[in-house]
C-alpha positions as a Markdown table, in Angstrom:
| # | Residue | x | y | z |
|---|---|---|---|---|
| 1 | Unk | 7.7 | -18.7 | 0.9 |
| 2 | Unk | 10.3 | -16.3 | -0.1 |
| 3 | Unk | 11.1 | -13.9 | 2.2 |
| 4 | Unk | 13.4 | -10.5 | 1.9 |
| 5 | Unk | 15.3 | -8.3 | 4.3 |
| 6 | Unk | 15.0 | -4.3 | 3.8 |
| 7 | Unk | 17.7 | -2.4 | 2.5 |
| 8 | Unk | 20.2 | -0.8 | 5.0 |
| 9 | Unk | 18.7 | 1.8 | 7.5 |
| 10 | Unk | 19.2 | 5.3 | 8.4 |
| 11 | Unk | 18.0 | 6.7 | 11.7 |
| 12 | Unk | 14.8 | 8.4 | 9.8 |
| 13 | Unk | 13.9 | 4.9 | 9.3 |
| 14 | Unk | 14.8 | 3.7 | 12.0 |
| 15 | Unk | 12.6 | 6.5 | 13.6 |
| 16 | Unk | 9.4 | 4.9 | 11.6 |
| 17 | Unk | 10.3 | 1.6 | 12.6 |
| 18 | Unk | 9.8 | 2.4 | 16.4 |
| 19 | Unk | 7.0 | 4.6 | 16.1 |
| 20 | Unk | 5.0 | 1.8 | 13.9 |
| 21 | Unk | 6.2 | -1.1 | 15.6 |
| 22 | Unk | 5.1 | 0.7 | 19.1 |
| 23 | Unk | 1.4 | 0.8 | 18.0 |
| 24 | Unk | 1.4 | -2.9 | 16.9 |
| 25 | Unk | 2.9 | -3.8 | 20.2 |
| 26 | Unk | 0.4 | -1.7 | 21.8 |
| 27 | Unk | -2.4 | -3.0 | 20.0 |
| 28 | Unk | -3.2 | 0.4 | 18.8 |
| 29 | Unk | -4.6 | -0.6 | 14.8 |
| 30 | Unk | -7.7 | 0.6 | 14.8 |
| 31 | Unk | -7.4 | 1.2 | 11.2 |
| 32 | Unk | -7.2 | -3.2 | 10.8 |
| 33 | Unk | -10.5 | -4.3 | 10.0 |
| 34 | Unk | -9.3 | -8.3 | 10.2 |
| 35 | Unk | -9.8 | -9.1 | 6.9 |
| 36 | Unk | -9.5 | -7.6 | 3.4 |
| 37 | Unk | -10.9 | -4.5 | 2.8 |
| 38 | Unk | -13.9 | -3.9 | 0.3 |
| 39 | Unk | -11.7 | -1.4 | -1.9 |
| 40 | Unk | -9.7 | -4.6 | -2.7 |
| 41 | Unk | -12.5 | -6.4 | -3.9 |
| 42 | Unk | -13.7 | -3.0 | -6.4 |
| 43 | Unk | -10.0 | -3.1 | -7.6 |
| 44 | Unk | -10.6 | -6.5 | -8.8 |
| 45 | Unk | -13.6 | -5.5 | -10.1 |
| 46 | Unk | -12.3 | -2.8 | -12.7 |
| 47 | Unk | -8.5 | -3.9 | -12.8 |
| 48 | Unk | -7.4 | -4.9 | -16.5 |
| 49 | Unk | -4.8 | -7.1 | -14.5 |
| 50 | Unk | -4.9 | -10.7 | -13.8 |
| 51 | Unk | -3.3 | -14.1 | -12.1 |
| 52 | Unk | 0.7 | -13.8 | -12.7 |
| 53 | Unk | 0.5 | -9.9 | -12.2 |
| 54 | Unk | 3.3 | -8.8 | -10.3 |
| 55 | Unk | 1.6 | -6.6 | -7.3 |
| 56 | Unk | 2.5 | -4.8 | -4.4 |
| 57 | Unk | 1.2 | -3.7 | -1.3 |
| 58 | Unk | 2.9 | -1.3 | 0.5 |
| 59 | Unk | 2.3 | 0.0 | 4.1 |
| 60 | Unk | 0.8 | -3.7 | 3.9 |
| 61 | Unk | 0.1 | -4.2 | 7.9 |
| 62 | Unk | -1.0 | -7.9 | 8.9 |
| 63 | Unk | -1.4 | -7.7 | 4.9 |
| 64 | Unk | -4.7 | -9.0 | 4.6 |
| 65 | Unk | -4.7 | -8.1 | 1.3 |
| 66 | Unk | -1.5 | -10.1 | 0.3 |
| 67 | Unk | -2.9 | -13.6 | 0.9 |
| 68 | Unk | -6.2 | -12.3 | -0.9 |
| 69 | Unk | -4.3 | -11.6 | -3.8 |
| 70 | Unk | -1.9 | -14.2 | -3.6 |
| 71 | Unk | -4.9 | -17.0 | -3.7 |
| 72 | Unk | -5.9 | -15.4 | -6.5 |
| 73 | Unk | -2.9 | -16.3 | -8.6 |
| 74 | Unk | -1.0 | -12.7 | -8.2 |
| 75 | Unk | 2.4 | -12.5 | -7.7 |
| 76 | Unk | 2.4 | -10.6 | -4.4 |
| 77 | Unk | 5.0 | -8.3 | -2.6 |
| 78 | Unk | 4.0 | -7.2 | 0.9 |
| 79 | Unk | 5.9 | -4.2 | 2.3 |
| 80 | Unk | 6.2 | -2.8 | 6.1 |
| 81 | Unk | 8.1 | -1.2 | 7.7 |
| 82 | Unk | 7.4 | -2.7 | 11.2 |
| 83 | Unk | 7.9 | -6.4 | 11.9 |
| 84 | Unk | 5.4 | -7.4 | 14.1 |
| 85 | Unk | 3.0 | -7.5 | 11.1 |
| 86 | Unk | 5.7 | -8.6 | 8.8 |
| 87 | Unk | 6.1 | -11.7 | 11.4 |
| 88 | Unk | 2.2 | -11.9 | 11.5 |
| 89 | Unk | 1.8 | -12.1 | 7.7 |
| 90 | Unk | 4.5 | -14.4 | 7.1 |
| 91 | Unk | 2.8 | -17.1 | 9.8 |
| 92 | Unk | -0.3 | -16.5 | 7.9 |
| 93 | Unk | 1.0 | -17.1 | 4.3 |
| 94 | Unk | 3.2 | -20.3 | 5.5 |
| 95 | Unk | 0.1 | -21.2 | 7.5 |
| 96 | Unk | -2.1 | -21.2 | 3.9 |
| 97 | Unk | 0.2 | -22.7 | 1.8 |
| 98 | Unk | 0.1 | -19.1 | 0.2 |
| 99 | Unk | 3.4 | -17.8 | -1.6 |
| 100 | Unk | 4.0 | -14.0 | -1.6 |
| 101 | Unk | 7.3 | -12.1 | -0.7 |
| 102 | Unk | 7.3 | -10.1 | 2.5 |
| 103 | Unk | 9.2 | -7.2 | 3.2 |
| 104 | Unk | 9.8 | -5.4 | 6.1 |
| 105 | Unk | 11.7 | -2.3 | 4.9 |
| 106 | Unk | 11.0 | 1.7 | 4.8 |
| 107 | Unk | 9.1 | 2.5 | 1.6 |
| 108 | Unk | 10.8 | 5.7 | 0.7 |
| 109 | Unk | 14.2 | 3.3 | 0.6 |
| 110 | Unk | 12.9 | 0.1 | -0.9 |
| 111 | Unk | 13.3 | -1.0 | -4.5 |
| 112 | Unk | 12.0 | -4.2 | -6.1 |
| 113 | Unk | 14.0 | -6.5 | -8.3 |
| 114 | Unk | 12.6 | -5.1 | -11.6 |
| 115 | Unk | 9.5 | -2.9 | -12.5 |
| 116 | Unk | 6.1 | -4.3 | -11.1 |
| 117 | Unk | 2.6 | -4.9 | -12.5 |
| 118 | Unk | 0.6 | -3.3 | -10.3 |
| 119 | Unk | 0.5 | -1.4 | -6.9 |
| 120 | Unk | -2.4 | -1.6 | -4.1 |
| 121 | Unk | -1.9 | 1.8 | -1.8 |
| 122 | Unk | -4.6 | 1.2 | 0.6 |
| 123 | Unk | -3.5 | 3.3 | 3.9 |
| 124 | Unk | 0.3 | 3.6 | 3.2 |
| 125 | Unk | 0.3 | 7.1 | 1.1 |
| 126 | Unk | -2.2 | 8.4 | 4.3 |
| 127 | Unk | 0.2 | 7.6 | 6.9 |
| 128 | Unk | 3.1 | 9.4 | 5.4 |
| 129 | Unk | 3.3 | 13.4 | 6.6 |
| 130 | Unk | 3.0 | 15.3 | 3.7 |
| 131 | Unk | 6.4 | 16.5 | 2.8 |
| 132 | Unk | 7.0 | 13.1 | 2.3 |
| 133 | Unk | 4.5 | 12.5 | -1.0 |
| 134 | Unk | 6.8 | 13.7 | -3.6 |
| 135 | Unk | 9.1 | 11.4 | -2.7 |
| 136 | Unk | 6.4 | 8.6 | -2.6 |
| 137 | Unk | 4.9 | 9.1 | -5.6 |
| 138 | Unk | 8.5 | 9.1 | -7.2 |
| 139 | Unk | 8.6 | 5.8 | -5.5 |
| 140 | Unk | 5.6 | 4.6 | -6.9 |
| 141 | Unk | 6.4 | 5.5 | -10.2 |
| 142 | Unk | 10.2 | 3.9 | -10.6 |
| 143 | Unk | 8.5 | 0.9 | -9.1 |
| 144 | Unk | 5.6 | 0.5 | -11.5 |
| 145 | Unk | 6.4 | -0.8 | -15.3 |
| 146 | Unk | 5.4 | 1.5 | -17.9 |
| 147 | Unk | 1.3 | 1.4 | -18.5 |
| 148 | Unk | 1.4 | -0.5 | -14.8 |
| 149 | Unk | -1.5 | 0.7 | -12.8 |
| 150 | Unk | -1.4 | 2.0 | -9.3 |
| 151 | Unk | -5.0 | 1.3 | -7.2 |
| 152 | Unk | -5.0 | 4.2 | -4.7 |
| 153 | Unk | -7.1 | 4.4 | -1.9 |
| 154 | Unk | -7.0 | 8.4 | -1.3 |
| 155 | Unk | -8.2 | 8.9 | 2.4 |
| 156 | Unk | -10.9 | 11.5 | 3.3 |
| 157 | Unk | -10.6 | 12.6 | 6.9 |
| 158 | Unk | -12.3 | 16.2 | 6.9 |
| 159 | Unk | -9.5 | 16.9 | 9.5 |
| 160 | Unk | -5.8 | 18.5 | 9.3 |
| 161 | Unk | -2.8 | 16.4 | 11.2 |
| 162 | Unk | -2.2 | 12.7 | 11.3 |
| 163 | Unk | -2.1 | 10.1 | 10.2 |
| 164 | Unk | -4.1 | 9.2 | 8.3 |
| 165 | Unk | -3.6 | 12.5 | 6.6 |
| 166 | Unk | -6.5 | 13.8 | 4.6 |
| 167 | Unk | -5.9 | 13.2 | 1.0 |
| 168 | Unk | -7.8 | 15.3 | -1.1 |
| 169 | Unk | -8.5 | 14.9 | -4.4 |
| 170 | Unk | -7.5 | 18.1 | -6.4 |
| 171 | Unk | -4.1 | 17.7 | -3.9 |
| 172 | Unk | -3.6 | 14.3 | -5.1 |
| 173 | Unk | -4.2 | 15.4 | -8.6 |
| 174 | Unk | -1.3 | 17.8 | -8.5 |
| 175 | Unk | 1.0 | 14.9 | -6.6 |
| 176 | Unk | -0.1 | 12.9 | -9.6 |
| 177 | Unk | 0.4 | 15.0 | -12.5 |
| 178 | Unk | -1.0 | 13.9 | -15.8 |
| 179 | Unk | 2.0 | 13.7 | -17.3 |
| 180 | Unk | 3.7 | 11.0 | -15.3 |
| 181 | Unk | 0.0 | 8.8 | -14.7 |
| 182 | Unk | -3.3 | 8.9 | -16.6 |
| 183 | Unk | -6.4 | 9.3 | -14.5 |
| 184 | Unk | -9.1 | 7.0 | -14.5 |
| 185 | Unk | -12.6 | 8.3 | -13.6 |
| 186 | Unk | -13.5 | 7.8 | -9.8 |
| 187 | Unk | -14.9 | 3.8 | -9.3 |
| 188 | Unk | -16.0 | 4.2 | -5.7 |
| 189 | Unk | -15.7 | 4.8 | -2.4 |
| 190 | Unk | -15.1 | 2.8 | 1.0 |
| 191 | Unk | -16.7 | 3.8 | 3.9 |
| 192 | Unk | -15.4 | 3.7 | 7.2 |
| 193 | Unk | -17.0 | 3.5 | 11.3 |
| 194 | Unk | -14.9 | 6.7 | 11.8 |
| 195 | Unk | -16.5 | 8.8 | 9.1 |
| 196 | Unk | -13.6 | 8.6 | 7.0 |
| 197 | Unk | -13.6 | 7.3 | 3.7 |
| 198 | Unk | -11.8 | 6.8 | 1.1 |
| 199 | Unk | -11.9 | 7.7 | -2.8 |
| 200 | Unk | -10.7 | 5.0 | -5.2 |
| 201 | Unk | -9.0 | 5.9 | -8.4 |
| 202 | Unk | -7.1 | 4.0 | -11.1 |
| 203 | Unk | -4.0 | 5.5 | -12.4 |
| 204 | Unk | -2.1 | 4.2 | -15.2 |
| 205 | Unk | 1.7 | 4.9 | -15.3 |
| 206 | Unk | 3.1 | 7.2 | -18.4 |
């Protein structure tokens, strides 16, 4: 299983690392349902992509996603910044007999090794503060090949402060601008115990 070391680290990163890596240690995920989630499966659904489709998963977690994917035939890449899940996903893969790259880097400093297929943001775009989404969604965009498709999972939380940060849609719509992604109409929603949900929305890169 090929495995890949972030890029060097500032202390801003290093900052994420600890904070991320304390609520793993701590046990503190409530947001891991143990298995993949159903906005995965609806992404499959709808997605134009298919086996051989370089994907990634970003703010991946135990990644329960990635060896969904990666059974399926997708070329995955799993991204974190903290390694306890990074450890936990790689066990799991090698354990399956799965192949998928695993990352454990900060998102706003990682770059893959050419332009990707596809991106899965399920809870990594919700757990970044705010001031931080331009710089994201820059991200997301160098990363994706031109007429790739970012899945994003936009969080509802009816609340102010996080994470997750509420992520609502007319916001995300201005984050997004229609000139850098084409909107897809709305194919769902996920709901969670907490009341949260989240609003699922194709966007294909410009």
């Amino acid at each position: 299983m090929p495995i890949s070391e972030g890029s060097p680290v500032d202390s801003e990163v290093l900052d994420a690392e600890t904070d991320w890596e304390a609520r793993y240690q701590a046990g503190s995920t409530r947001w891991d349902r143990g298995a993949p989630s159903p906005s995965l499966e609806r992404w499959l659904e709808v997605t134009a992509l298919g086996p051989g489709s370089r994907i990634v998963v970003p703010g991946c977690g135990f990644g329960h996603e990635v060896p969904a994917l990666a059974s399926r035939g997708f070329r995955v890449i799993g991204l974190d910044v903290a390694p306890t899940p990074v450890g936990h996903l790689r066990r799991e893969l090698a354990q399956a007999g799965l192949e998928a790259e695993v990352v454990q880097a900060d998102m706003l400093a990682w770059q893959p090794e050419g332009p990707v297929d596809g991106i899965y943001d399920q809870t990594s775009l919700c757990a970044l503060a705010p001031e931080q989404w331009s710089a994201y969604e820059a991200k997301l965009h160098g990363w994706l090949r031109e007429g790739g498709e970012l899945f994003a999972c936009f969080m509802q939380t009816g609340r102010e402060g996080g994470p997750p940060y509420h992520c609502a849609v007319p916001t995300m719509r201005q984050l997004f601008p229609a000139d850098r992604w084409g909107w897809q109409d709305e194919v769902g929603r996920t709901d969670h115990t907490n009341g949260k949900y989240e609003q699922l929305f194709s966007l294909i890169r410009r």
